[in-house]
C-alpha positions in Angstrom: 1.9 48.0 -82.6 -1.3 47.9 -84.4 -2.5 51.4 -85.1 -6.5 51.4 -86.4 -7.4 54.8 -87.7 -10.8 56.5 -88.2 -11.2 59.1 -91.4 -14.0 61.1 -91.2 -15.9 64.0 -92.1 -18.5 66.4 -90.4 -19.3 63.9 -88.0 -17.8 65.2 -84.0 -19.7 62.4 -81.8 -18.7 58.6 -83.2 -15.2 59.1 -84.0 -13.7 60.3 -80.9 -16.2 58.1 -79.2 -14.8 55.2 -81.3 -11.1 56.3 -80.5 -11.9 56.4 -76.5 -13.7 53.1 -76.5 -10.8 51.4 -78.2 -8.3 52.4 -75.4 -10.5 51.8 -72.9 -10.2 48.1 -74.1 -6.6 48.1 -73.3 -5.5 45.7 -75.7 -1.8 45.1 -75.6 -0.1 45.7 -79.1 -3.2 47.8 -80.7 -4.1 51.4 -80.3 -6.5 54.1 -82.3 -6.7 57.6 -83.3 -7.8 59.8 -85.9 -6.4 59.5 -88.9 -4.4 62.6 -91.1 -3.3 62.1 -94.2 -0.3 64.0 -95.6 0.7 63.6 -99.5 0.2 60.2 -100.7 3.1 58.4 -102.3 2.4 55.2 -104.7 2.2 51.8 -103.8 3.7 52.6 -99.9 2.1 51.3 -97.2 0.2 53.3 -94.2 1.8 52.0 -90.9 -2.1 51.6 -90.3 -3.8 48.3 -89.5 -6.8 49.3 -90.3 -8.9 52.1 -91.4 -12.3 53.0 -90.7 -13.8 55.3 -93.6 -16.2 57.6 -92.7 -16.1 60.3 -95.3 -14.1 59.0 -98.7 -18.1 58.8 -100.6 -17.8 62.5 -100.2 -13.9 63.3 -101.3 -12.2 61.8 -104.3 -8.8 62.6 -102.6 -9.6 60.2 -99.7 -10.8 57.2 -101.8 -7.6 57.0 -104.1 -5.7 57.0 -100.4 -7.6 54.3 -98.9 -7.5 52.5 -102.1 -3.5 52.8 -101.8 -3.8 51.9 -98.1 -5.4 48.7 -99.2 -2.8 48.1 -101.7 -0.5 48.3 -98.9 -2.0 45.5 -96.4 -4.3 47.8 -94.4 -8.0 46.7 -93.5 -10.2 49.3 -94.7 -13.6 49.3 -93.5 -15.3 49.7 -96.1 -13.4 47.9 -99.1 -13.0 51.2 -101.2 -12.3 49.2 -104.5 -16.1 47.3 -104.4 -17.7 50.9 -102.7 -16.3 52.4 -105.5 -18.4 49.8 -108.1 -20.7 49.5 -106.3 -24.7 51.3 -106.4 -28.2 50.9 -105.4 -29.4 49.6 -108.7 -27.3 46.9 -108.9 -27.8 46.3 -104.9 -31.2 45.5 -105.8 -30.5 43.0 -108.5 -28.3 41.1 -106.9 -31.1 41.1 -103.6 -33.4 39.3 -105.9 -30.8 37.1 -106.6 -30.5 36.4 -102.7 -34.1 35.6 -102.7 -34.4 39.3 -100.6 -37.9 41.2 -101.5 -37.2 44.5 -102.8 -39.4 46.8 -104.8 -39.8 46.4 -108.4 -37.4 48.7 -109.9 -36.6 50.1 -113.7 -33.6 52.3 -115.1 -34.1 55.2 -116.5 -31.6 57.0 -118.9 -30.6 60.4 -117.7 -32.7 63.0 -118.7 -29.8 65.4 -120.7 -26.9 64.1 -122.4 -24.0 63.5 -120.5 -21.0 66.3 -121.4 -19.0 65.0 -124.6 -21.4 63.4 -126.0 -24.2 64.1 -128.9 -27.3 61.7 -130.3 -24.5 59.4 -132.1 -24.0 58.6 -128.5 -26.7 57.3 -127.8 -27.4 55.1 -131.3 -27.8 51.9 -129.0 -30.6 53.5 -127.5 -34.4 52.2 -127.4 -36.4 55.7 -128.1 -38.9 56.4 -126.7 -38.9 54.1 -123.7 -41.9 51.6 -123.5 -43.3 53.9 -120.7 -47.0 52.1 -120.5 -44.7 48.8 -119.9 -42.5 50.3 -117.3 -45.9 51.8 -115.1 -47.5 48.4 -116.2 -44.5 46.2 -114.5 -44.2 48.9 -111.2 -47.8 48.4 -110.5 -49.1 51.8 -111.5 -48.9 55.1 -109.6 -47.5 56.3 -107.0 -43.9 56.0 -107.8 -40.2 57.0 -106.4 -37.9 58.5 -108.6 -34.3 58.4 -107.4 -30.4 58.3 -108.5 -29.2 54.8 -109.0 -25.6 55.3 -106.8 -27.7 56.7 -104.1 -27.0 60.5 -102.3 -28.4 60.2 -98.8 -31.9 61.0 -99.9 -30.8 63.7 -102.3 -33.2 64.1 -105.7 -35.7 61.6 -104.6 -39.4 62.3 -105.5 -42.5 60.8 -104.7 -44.6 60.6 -108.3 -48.5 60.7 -108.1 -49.2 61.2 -111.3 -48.0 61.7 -115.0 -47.4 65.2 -115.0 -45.1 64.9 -111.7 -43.6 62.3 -113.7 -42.1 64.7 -116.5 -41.6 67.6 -114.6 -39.6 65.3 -111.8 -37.2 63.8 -114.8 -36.9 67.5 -116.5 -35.3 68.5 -113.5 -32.3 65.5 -112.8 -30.6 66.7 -115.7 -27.9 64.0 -115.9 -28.3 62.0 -113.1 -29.0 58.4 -113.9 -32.4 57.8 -112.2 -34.8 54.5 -110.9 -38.2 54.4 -111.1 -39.6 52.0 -108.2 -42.7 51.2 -106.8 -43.7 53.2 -103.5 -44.0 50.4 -100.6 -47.1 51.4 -98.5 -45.9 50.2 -95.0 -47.6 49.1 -92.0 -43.4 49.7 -90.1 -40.3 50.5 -90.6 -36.8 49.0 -89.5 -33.3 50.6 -89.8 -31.0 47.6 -89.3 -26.9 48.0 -88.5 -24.5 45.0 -89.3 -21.4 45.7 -88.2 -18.5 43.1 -88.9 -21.2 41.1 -91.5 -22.3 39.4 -88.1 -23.3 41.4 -85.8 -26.7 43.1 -86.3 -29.1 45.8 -84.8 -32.8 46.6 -85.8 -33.9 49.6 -84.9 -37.3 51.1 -85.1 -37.7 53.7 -87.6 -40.0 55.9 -89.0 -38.5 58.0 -92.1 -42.0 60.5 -92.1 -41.4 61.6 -88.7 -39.1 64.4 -88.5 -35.4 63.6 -88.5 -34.5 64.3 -84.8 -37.7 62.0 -84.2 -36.9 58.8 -87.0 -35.7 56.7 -84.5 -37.9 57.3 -81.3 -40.7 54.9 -83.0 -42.3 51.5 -81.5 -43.9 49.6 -84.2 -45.6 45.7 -82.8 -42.8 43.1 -84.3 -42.9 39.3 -84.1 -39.6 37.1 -82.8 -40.1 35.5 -86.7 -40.0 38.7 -88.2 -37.0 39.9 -86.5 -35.4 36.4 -87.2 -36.1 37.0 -90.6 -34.6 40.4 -91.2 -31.7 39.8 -89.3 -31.1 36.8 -92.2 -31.7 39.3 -94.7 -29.1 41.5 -93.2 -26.4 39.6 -93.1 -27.0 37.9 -95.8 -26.8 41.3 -98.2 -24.0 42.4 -96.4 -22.2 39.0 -96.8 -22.8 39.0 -100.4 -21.9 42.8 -100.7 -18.8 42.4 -98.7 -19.5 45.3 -96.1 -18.4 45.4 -92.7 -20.1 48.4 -91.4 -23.6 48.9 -93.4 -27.3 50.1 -92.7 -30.5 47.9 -94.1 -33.9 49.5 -94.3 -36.7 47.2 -94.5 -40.6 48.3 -95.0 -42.7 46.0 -93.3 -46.1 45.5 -96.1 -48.6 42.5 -95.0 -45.8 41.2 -92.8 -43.3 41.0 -95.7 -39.8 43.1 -95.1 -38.7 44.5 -98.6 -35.5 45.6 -98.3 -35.5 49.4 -99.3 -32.2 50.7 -98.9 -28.7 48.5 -98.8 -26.4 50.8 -99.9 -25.2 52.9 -97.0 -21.3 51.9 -96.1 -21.2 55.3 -94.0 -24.1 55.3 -92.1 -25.0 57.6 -89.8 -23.8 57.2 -86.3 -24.4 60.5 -84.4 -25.9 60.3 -80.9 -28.4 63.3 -81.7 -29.9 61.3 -84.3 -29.7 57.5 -83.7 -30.1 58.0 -80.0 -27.9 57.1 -76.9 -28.8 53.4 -76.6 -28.3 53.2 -80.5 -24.8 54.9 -80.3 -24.0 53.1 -77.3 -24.2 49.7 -79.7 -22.5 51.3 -82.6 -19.7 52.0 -80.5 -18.9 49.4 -78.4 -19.4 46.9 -81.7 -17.4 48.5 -84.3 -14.7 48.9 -81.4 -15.1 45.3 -80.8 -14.8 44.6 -85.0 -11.9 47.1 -85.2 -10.0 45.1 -82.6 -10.2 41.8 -84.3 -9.4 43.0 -87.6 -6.5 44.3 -86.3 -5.7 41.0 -84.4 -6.5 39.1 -87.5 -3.8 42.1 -90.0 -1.6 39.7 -91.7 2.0 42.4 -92.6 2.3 43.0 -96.8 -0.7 41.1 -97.4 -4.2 42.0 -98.7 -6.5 42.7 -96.0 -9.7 43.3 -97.6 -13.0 42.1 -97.1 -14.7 40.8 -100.3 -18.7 39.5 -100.9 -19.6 36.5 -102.0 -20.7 38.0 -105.1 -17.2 38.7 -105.9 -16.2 35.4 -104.6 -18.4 33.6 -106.0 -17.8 35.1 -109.3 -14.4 34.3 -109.3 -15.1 30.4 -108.6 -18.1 30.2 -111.3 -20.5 29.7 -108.8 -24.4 30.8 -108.7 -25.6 33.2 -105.8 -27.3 31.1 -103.2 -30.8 32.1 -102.0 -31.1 32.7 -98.6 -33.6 30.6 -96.6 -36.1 32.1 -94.1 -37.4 27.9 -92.8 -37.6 27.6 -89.2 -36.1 31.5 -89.1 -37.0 31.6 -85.2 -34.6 28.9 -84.6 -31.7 29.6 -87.1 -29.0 31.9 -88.4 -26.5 32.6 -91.3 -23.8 30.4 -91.1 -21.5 32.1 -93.6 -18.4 31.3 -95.6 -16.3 32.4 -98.7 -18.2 30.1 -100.2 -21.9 30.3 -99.1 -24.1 31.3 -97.2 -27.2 28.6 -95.7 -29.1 29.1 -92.4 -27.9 26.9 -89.5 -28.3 26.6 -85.9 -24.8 26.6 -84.4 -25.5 24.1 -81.8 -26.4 21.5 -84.8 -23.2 23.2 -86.5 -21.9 19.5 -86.9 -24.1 18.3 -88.9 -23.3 20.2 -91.6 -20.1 19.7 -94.2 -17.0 20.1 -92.3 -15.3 21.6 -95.1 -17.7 24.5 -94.7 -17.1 24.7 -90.7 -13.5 24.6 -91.8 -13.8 27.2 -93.9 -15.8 29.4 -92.2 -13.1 29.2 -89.2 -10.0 29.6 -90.9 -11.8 32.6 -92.7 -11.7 34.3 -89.1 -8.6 32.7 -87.6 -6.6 33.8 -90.7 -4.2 31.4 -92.6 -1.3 30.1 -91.2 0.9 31.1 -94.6 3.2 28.3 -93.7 4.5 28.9 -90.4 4.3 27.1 -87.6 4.6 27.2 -83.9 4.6 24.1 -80.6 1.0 23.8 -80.1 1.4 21.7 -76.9 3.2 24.6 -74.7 -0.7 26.0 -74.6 -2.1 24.1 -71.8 -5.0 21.5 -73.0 -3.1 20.7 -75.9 -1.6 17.4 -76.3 1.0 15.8 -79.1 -2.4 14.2 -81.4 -4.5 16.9 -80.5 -1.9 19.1 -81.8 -2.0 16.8 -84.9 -5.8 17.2 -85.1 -5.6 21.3 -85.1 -2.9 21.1 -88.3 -4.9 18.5 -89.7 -8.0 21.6 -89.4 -5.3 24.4 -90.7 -4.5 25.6 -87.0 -0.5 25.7 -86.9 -0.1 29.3 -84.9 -0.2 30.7 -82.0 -1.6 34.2 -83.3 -4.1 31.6 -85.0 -5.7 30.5 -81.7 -5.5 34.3 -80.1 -8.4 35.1 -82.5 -10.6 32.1 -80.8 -14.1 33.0 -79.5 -16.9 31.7 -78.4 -18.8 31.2 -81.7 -15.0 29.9 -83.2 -14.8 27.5 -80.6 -18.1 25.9 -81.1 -16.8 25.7 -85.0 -13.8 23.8 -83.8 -15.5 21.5 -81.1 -17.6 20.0 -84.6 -14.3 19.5 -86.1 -12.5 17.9 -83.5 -15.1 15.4 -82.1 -17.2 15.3 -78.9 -14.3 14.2 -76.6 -12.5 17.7 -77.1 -16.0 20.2 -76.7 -15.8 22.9 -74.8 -11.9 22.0 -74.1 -10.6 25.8 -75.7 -13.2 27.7 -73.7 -12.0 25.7 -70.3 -8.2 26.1 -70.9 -8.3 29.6 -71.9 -6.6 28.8 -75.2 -6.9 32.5 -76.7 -5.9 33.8 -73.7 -2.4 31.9 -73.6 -1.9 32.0 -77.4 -2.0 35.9 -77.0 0.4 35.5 -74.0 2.8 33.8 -76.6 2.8 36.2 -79.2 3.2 39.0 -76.8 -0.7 40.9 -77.5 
């Protein structure tokens, strides 16, 4: 049994929403429920599959769980380990690096000492900052001053002038604060990736009151669309997040990614709406099914971002591409990430379609089962899948449609469409018993 657990906080309406939608899915081998955590004992695994956190931003206890879970083999959604390094400073650096627009941005030093320290401290320290270079670079007033690791929209201020300036910083005391230039917007988009695929832009307008935000209709273009669902996934591929929030505001027809950095979004039917909730559910249901299918026992389970990956390889971050954005989409890997039209998916370097497929079909890790009982599957097609990495059953279970388009590239003409028409996923599962 795969068990998938949700730890939350305040939250009453996704959770038990999530829980309900799961069952009602009737997956064989995989069910949900809140999760309760008892006392924590090191290095032993949760008899979870995965875990859905909600809440661990907000209690210390919670994170050093999840980040046992993890050790453990579970899938926790989000990877607590890079959401613990993680903040919106260094979200927006590595944006530029995607070739994502994103306000121009400074650091500031907090105001008052941190505790245990004294001036010696600080001996490192440029004093005082170049502050007629900083306004010069941010394009002059108005400015927003907020925390660098985020806080919901906790000590943020709008700066007019130089006096709101001072007495702004005077207050954050030793909270480590950005300066950034204030976007003038003509709209405003909230956009949902769940599952670093699956994306959902909503109209949004952050000056209307909260209960209001998201009952907003701004005019939108398909290329505009196109274009911030590419910047979407594209942050949350490089960030490694599986269930994230993007704000974009819209200036001459421009999205600059505002805010990046919100692993725990908010999900409540009051706020985001019924037709909003509706999506949220049914998605991260969908997501928290197939990472389940996809749990590999005593191994790690984690999603990481290509920043990490990349990182470890020696490799420079790729810029995305908005070219053709009407017609085109991420195509993503642990490797890169380059726009491409699935349907010209062939064209491409198969070792990148390889890649990208084995990434959500999950290694074999040496075993091996008879390909040819699934119907459709002869002795040198067999040979063809191993040659791809395919030697499992629970391998093919994970097929869908996008995975079978992947495989059709690899395998040649003669075999397209030949997983979808024998039901391949469908009697892999029968085989393994899901």
């Amino acid at each position: 049994m795969k068990k998938i657990g949700i730890l939350y906080g305040q939250e009453n309406t996704f959770p038990p929403a999530l829980v309900d939608r799961i069952h009602e899915k009737a997956e064989p081998g995989i069910k949900a429920e809140l999760l309760h955590v008892g006392e924590v004992k090191q290095a032993l695994p949760t008899d979870y599959a995965v875990i859905i956190d909600r809440i661990s931003q907000d209690v210390p206890f919670y994170r050093a769980f999840l980040k046992n879970a993890a050790i453990g083999g579970a899938a926790v959604i989000n990877n607590p380990f890079w959401w613990s390094a993680d903040e919106k400073f260094f979200n927006n650096a590595l944006s530029e690096q995607l070739g994502v627009p994103v306000p121009k941005t400074v650091l500031l030093p907090s105001k008052e000492m941190p505790h245990d320290t004294n001036a010696n401290s600080f001996r490192n320290l440029k004093f005082p900052l170049d502050w007629e270079g900083i306004f010069e670079y941010l394009g002059g007033f108005p400015f927003f001053m907020k925390p660098h690791a985020g806080g919901g929209w906790k000590n943020v201020y709008k700066i007019n002038n130089i006096d709101e300036l001072w007495a702004a910083y005077n207050e954050t005391g030793q909270l480590v604060m950005m300066l950034q230039e204030a976007v003038e917007f003509d709209s405003y988009f909230r956009c949902y990736c769940i599952g670093q695929e699956h994306v959902r832009i909503m109209h949004y307008e952050p000056r209307n009151p909260h209960h209001l935000r998201y009952a907003a209709t701004h005019e939108v273009s398909a290329d505009l669309l196109a274009t911030m669902e590419q910047y979407v996934l594209a942050l949350n591929y490089g960030l490694g997040y599986d269930f994230n929030t993007v704000e974009f505001a819209v200036r001459d027809g421009i999205p600059i990614a505002i805010d990046f950095c919100n692993p725990a979004p908010d999900a409540d039917v009051h706020s985001v709406g019924e037709e909003n909730f509706e999506w949220v559910v049914e998605t991260s249901a969908k997501v928290a099914i197939q990472r389940a299918k996809m749990h590999r026992e005593g191994q790690m389970n984690l999603t990481w971002g290509t920043f990490v990956s990349n990182a470890i390889a020696g490799n420079q971050v790729k810029k995305v591409s908005t070219s053709d954005s009407g017609k085109e989409k991420l195509f993503r890997t642990g490797r890169s990430i380059f726009p491409v039209s699935n349907k010209l998916v062939n064209e491409y370097e198969p070792e990148l379609v390889k890649d990208a497929l084995l990434k959500r079909l999950g290694d074999a890790d040496g075993a091996s089962d008879v390909l040819t009982r699934i119907k459709g599957i002869g002795p040198k097609l067999e040979v063809r899948l191993n040659e791809v990495g395919i030697y499992t059953y629970a391998q093919l279970s994970r097929l869908d449609e996008e995975c079978s388009e992947w495989l059709d590239s690899l395998l040649g003409q003669v075999n397209k469409g030949r997983s979808i028409r024998h039901k391949w996923s469908e009697q892999a599962r029968a085989l393994v018993g899901l």
